[in-house]
C-alpha positions in Angstrom: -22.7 29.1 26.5 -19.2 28.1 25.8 -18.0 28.9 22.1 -18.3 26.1 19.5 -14.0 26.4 18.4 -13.3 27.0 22.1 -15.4 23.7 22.5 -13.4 21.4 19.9 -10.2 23.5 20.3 -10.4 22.2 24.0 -11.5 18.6 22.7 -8.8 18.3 21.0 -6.5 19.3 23.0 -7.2 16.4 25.7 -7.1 14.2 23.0 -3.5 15.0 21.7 -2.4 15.2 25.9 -3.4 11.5 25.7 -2.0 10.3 22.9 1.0 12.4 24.3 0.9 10.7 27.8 0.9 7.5 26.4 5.1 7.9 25.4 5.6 8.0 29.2 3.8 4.7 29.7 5.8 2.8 27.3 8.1 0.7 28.8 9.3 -2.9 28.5 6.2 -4.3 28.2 5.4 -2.9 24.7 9.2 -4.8 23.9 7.6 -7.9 24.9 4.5 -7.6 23.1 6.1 -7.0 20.1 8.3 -9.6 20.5 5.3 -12.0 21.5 3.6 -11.1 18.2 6.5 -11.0 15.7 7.4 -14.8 17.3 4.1 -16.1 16.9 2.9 -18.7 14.2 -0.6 -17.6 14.1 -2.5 -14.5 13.8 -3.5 -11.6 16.1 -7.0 -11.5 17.1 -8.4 -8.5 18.7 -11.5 -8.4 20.5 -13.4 -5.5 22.8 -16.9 -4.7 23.2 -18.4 -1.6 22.1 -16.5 1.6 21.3 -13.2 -0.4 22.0 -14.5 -2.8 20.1 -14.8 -0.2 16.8 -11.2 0.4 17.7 -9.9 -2.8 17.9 -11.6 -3.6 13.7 -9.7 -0.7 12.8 -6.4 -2.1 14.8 -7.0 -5.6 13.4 -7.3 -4.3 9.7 -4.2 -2.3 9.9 -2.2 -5.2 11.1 -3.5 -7.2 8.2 -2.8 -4.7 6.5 0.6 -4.1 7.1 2.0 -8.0 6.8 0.4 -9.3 10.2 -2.5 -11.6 9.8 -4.7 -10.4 12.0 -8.7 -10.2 12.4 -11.3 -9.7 14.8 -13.9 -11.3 17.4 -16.4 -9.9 18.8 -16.2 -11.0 22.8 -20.0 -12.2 23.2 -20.1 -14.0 19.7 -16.6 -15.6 21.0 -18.5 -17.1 24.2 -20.9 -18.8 21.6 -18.7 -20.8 19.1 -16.4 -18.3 17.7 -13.7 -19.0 20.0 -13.5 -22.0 17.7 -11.5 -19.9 15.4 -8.7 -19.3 17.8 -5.7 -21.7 18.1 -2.8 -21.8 20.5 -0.8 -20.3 17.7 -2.5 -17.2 17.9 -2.3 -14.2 19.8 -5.3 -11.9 21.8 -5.1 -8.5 22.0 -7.5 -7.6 24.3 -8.9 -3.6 24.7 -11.0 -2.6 27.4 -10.8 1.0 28.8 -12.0 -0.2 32.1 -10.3 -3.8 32.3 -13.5 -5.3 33.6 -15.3 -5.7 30.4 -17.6 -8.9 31.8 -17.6 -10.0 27.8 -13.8 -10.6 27.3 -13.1 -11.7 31.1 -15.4 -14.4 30.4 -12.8 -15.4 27.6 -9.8 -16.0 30.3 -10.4 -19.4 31.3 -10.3 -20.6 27.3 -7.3 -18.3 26.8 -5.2 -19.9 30.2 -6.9 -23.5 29.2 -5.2 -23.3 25.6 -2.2 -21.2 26.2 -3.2 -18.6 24.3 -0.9 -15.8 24.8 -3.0 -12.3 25.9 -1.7 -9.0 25.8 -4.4 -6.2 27.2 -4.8 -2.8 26.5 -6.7 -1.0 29.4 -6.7 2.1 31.3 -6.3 0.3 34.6 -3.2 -1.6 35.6 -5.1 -3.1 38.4 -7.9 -4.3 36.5 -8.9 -8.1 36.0 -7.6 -8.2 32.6 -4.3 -6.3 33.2 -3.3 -9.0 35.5 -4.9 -11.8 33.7 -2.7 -10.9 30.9 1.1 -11.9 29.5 1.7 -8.2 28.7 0.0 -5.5 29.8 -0.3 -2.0 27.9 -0.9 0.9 29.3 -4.0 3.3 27.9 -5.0 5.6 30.7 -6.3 9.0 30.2 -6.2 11.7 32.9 -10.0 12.1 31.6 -12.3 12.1 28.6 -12.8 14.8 26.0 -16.7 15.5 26.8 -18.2 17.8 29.0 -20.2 14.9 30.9 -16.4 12.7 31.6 -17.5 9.5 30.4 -18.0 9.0 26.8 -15.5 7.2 25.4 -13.5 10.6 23.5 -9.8 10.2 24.6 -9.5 7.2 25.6 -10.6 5.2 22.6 -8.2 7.9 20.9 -5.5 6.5 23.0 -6.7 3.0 22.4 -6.2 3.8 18.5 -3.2 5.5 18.9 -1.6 2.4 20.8 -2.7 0.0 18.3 -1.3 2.0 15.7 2.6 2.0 17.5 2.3 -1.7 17.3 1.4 -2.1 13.8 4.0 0.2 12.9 6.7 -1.4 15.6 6.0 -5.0 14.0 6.0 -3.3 10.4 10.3 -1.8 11.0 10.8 -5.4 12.5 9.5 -7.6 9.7 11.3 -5.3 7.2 8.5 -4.7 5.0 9.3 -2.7 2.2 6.7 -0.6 0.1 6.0 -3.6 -2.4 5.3 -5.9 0.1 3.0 -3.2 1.3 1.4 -3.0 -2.1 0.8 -7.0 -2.2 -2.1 -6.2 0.3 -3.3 -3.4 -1.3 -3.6 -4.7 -5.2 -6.5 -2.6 -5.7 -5.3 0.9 -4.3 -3.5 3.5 -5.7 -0.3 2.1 -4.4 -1.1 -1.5 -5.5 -1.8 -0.3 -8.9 2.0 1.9 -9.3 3.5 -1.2 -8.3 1.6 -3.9 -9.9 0.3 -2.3 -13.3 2.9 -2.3 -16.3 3.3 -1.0 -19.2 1.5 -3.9 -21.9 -1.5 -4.1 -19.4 -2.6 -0.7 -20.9 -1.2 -0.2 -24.4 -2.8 -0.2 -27.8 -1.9 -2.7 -29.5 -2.8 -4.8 -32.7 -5.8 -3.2 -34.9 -5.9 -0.1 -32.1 -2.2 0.3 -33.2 -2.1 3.5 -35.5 1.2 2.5 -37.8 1.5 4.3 -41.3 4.4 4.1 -43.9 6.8 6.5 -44.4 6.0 6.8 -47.7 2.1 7.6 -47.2 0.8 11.1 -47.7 -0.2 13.4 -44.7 -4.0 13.1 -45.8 -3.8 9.5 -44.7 -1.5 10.0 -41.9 -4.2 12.4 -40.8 -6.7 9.9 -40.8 -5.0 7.2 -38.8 -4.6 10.0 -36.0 -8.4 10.6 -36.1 -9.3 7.1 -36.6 -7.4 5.3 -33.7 -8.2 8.4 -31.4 -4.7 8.7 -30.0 -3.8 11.9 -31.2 -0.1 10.3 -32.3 1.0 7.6 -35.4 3.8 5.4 -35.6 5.8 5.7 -39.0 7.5 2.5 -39.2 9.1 0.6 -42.4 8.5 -2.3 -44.2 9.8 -4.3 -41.8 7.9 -2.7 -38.9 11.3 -1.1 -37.4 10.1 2.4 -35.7 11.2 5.2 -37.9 9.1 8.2 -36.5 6.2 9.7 -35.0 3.6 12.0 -35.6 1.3 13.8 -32.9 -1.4 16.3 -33.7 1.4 18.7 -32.2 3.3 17.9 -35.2 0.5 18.7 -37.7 0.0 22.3 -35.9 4.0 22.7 -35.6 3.7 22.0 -39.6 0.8 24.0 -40.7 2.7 27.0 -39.4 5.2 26.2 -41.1 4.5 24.9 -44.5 0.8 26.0 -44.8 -1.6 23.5 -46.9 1.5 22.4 -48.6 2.0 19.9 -45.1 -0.7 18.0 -46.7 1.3 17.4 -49.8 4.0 16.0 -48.4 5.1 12.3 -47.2 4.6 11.1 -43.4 8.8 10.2 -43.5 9.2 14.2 -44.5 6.9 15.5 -41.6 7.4 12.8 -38.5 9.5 13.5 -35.3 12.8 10.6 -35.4 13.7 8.7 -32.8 11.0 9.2 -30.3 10.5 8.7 -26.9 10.2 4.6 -26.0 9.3 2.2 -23.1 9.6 -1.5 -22.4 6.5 -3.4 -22.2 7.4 -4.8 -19.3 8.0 -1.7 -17.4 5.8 -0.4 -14.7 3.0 2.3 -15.9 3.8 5.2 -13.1 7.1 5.2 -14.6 5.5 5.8 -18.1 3.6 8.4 -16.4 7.4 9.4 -15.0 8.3 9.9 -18.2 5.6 11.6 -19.9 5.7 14.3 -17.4 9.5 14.9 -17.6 9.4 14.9 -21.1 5.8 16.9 -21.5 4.6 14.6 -23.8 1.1 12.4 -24.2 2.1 8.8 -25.4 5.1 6.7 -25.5 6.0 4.0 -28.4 6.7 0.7 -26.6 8.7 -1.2 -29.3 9.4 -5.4 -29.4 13.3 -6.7 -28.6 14.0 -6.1 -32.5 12.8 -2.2 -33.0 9.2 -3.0 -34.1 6.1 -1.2 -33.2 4.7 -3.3 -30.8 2.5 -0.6 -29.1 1.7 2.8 -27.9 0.8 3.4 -24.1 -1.2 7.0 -23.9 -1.1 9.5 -20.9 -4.8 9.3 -20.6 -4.8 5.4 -20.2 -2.7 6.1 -17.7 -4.9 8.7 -15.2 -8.4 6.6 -16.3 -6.4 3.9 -14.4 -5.8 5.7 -11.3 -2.0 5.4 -11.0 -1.5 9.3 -9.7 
């Protein structure tokens, strides 16, 4: 019996020879299917049955995905009312390995009917489909991964693979830029660097640990442990940032002055001018900051010098912007 990592070392091999043998059948077509897509006022709808169906979700999501409105149908629900959902706007992109999928040819009349433009992905150029369709592309695979030849291995690879080049083709044409990318993704990491600032995560108001300048180190101690931040502002009477103190400083003082630190005034024992950040600024580049600087928290002040809030690094990570 033939060794299990000769097995999928020899699996995968096929599989990267077909993704590989797909560069020499690109050719103008894949220019005018692009072209077809990036002109049109509606939205991509990819259909196939079966495995190329599973395929063509994952092509339809990365589309949306990636600023082309795109979704898809499944070829026997379309022959039953869902092809009310297509328009003449729209685009099809159609994936059969074998271009004779019974499911989706049944769909050609509708398509040629409304003039909906159809651009196939098969593994036969002289299938039904292929010539049924406005642009053509290319899948074919010198033969599947599997020992048996027919389960769909390397060709729905190549299928993927395909779908992939176009998302990524339309993607440099439109332009888009990492924020627009971030627009469809509001709820992962990306969306979260690019969306979440600064004042949605600081401590502010009564969470706000602020002392005096004035007020002993037993009380400054307290506000530390009390608002659980491990830092307080010393501002003045007018609320204008003077200072900070971090547990770092008590430690940094005991060694130094002993239990004398506790005798003295916040003003005598805080760290002036410390780091800052605008309210309005993005969190990852707090994080930015933090890390540089090897520090925990950040004072974000108002437009006049007052403490207005403190943004920690732990807010931060709970958040997920990494």
């Amino acid at each position: 019996m033939e060794n299990i990592l000769d097995i999928a070392k020899k699996v995968l091999k096929i599989e990267a020879d077909a993704v590989l043998n797909l560069i020499e059948n690109l050719n103008s077509s894949f220019e005018k299917a692009i072209d077809i897509i990036y002109h049109s006022k509606g939205r991509v709808v990819v259909t196939g049955m079966g495995k190329s169906g599973l395929i063509g979700k994952k092509i339809a999501a990365t589309l949306a995905s990636t600023g082309t409105p795109a979704f898809f149908m499944h070829p026997a629900e379309a022959s039953h009312g869902d092809l009310g959902m297509v328009t003449a706007d729209d685009v099809i992109i159609a994936i059969s390995n074998s271009g004779e999928t019974e499911e989706i040819a049944r769909l050609i009349p509708f398509l040629k009917r409304f003039n909906v433009s159809l651009i196939t992905m098969t593994g036969n150029s002289n299938s039904t489909l292929a010539k049924a369709a406005d642009v053509h592309l290319d899948i074919s695979v010198k033969k599947e991964a599997c020992s048996l030849g027919i389960v769909p291995t390397a060709s729905t690879t190549a299928a993927l693979a395909m779908g992939d080049a176009v998302a990524v083709a339309l993607l440099t044409k439109r332009g888009l830029k990492e924020e627009d990318f971030a627009f469809f993704h509001p709820g992962g990491s990306l969306g979260k660097k690019l969306f979440i600032k600064v004042k949605d995560l600081m401590h502010a108001g009564d969470a706000l640990p602020v002392i005096f300048p004035d007020i002993p180190m037993t009380k400054a101690l307290m506000e530390i442990s009390s608002k659980r931040l491990g830092v307080t502002i010393v501002a003045g009477s007018d609320s204008k940032i003077l200072g900070i103190i971090t547990d770092g400083d008590l430690r940094r003082g005991i060694e130094k002055w002993g239990k004398a630190l506790f005798d003295m005034k916040a003003g005598e024992v805080m760290t002036k001018n410390p780091k800052t950040i605008s309210e309005d600024d993005l969190a990852v580049k707090a994080l930015s900051i933090m890390e540089s600087k090897s520090i925990t928290s950040l004072v974000v002040p108002d437009n006049d010098g007052r403490a207005k809030g403190i943004i920690h690094l732990h807010d931060i990570l709970r958040k997920g912007i990494v």
